[in-house]
Backbone as JSON Lines, residues from 0, in Angstrom:
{"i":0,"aa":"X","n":[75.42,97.25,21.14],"ca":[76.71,96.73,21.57],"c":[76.54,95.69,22.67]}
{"i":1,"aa":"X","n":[75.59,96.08,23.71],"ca":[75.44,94.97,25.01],"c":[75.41,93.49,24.44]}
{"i":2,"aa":"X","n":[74.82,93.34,23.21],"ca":[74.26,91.99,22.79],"c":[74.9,91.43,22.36]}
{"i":3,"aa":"X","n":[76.5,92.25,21.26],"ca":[77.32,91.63,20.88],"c":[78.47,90.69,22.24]}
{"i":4,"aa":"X","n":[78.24,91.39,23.19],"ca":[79.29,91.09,23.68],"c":[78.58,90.23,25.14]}
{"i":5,"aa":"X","n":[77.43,90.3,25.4],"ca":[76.66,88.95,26.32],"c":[77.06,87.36,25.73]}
{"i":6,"aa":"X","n":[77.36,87.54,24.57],"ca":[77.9,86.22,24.47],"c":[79.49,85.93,25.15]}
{"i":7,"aa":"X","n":[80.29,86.59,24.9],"ca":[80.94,86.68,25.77],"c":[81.35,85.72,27.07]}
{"i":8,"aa":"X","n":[80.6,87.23,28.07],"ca":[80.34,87.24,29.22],"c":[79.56,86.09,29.43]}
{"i":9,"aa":"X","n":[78.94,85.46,29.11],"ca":[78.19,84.13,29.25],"c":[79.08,82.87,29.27]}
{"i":10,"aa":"X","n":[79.63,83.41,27.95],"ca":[80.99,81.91,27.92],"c":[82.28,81.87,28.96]}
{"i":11,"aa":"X","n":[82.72,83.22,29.51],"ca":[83.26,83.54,30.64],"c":[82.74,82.83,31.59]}
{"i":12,"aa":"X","n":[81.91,83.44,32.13],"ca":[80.96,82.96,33.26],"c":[80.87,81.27,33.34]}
{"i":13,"aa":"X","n":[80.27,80.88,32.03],"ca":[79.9,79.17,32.04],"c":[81.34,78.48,32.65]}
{"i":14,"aa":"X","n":[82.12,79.04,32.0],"ca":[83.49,78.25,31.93],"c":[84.54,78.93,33.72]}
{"i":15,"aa":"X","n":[83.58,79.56,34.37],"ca":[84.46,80.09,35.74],"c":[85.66,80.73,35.5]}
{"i":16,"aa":"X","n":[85.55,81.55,34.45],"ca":[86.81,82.37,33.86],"c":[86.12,84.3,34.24]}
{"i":17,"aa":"X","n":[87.24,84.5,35.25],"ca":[86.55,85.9,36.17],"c":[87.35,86.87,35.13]}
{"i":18,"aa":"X","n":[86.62,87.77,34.92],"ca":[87.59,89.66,34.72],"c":[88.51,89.31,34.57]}
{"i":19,"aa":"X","n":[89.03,89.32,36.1],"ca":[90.13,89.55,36.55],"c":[91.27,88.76,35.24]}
{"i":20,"aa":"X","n":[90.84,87.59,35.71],"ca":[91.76,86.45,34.6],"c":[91.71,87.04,33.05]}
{"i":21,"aa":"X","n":[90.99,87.46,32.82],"ca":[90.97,88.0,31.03],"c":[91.73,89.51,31.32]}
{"i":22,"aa":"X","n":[91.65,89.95,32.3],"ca":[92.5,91.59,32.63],"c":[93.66,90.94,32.22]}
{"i":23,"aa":"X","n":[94.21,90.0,33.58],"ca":[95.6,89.83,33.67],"c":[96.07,89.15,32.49]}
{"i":24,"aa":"X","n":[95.61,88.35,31.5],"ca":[95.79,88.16,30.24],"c":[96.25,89.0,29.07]}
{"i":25,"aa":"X","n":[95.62,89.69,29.2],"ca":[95.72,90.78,27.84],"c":[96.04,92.07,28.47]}
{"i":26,"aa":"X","n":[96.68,91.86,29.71],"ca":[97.28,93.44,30.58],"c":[96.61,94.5,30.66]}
{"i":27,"aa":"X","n":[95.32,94.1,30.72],"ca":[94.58,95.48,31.31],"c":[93.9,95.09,32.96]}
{"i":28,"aa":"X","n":[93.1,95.38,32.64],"ca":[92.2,96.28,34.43],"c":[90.34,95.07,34.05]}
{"i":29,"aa":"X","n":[89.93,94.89,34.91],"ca":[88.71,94.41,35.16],"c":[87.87,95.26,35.14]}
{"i":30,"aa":"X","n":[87.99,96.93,35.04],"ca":[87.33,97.99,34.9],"c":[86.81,97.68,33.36]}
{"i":31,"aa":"X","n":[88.07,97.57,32.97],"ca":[88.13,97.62,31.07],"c":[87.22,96.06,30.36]}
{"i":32,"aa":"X","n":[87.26,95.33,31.16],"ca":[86.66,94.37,30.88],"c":[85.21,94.13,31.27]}
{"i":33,"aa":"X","n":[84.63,94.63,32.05],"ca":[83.31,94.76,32.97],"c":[83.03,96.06,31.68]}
{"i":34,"aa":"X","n":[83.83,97.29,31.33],"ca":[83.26,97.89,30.23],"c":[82.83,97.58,29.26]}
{"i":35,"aa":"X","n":[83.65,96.5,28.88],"ca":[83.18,96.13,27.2],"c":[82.16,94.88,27.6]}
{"i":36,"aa":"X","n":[81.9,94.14,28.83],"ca":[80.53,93.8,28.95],"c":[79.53,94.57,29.03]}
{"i":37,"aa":"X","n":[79.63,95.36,29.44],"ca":[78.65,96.55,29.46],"c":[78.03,97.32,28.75]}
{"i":38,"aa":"X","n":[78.96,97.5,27.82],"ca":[78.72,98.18,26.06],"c":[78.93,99.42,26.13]}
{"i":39,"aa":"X","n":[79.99,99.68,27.25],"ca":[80.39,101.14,28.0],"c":[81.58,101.38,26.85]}
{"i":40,"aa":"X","n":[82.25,100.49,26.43],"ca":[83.84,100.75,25.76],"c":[83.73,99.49,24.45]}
{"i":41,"aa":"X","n":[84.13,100.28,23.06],"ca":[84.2,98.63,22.35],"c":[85.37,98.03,22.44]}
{"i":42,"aa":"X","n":[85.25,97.27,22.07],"ca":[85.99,95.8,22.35],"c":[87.75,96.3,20.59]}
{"i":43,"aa":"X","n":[88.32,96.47,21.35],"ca":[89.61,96.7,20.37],"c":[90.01,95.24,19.75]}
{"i":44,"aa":"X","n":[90.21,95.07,18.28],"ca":[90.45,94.37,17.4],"c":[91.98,93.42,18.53]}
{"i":45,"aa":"X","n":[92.82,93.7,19.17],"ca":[93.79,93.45,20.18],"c":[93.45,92.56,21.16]}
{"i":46,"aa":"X","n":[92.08,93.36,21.99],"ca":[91.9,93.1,23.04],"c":[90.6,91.99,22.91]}
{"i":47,"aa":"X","n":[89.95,91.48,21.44],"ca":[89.57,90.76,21.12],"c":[89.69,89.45,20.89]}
{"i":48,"aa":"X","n":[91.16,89.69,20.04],"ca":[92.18,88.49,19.78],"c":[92.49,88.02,21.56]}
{"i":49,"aa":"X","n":[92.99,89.2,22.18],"ca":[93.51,88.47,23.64],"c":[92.21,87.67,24.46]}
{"i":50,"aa":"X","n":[91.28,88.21,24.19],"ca":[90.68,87.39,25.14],"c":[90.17,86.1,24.49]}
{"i":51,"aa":"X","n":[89.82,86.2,23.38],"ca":[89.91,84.43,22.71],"c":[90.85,83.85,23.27]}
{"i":52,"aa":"X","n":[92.1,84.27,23.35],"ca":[93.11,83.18,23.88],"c":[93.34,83.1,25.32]}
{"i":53,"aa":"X","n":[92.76,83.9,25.78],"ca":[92.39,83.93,27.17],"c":[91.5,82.38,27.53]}
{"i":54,"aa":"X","n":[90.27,82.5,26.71],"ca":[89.31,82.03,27.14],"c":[89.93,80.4,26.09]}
{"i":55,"aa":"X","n":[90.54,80.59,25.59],"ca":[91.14,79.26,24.87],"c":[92.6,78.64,25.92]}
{"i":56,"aa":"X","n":[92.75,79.5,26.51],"ca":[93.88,79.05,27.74],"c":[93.29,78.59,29.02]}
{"i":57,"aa":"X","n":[91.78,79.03,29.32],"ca":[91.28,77.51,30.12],"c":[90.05,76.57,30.04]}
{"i":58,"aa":"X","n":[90.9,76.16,28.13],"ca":[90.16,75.03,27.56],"c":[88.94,75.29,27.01]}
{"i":59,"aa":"X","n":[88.44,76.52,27.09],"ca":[87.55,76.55,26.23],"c":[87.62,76.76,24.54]}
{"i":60,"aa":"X","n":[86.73,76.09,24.14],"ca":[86.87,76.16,22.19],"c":[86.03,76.58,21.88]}
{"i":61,"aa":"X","n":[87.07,78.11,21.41],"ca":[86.11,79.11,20.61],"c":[87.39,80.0,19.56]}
{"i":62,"aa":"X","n":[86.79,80.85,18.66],"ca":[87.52,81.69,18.05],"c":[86.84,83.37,18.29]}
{"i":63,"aa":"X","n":[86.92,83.82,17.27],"ca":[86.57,85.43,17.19],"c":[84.87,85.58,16.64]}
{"i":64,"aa":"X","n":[84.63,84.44,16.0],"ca":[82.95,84.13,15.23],"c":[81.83,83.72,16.58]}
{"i":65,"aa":"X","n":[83.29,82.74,17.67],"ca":[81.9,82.08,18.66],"c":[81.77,83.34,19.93]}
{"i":66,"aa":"X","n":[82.89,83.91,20.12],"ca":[82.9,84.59,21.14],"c":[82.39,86.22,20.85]}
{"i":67,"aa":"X","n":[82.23,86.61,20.0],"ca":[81.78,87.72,19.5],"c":[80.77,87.5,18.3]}
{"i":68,"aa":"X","n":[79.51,86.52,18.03],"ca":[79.16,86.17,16.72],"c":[78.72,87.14,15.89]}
{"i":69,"aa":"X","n":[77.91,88.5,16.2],"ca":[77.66,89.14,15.38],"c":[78.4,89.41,14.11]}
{"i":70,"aa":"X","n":[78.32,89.2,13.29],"ca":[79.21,89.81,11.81],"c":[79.37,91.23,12.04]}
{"i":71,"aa":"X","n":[78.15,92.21,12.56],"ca":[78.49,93.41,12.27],"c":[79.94,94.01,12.87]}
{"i":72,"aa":"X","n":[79.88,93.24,14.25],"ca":[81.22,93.52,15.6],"c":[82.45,93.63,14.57]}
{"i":73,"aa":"X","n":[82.24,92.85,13.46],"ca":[84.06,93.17,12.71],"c":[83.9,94.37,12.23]}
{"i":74,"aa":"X","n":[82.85,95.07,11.63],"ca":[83.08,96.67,11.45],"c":[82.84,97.35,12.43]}
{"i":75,"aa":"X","n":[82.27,96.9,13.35],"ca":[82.77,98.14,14.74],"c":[83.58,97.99,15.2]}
{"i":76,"aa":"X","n":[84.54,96.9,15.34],"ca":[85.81,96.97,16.12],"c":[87.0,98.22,15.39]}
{"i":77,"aa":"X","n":[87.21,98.68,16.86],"ca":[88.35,99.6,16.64],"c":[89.57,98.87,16.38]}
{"i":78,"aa":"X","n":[90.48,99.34,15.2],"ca":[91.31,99.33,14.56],"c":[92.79,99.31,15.0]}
């Protein structure tokens, strides 16, 4: 799970887009978000979509393929 989601956190990071800002986006906690970098919690089919548009609300261009690329991540995402 860590590997699916270092891409991520990388494109976060590159682009100066904190937790916090993807929390307050998709209405959760920076706990919840530092988890699913972590590979502590997976990443909900919801909270997936939100943070693409998170990370597409400051200008970065990506979808659900660049920000999560693994193929397998669509059958582990919770439902």
């Amino acid at each position: 799970m860590k590997n699916k989601i270092k891409h991520f956190r990388n494109s976060r990071e590159d682009m100066k887009v904190t937790q916090q800002d993807i929390a307050n986006y998709i209405g959760g906690t920076k706990s919840r978000i530092s988890n699913y970098e972590m590979g502590k919690r997976k990443v909900t089919l919801d909270d997936a979509r939100g943070i693409v548009g998170c990370l597409k609300s400051f200008g970065i261009e990506c979808c659900l393929d660049t920000v999560f690329p693994n193929s397998k991540f669509k059958e582990e995402v919770q439902q």
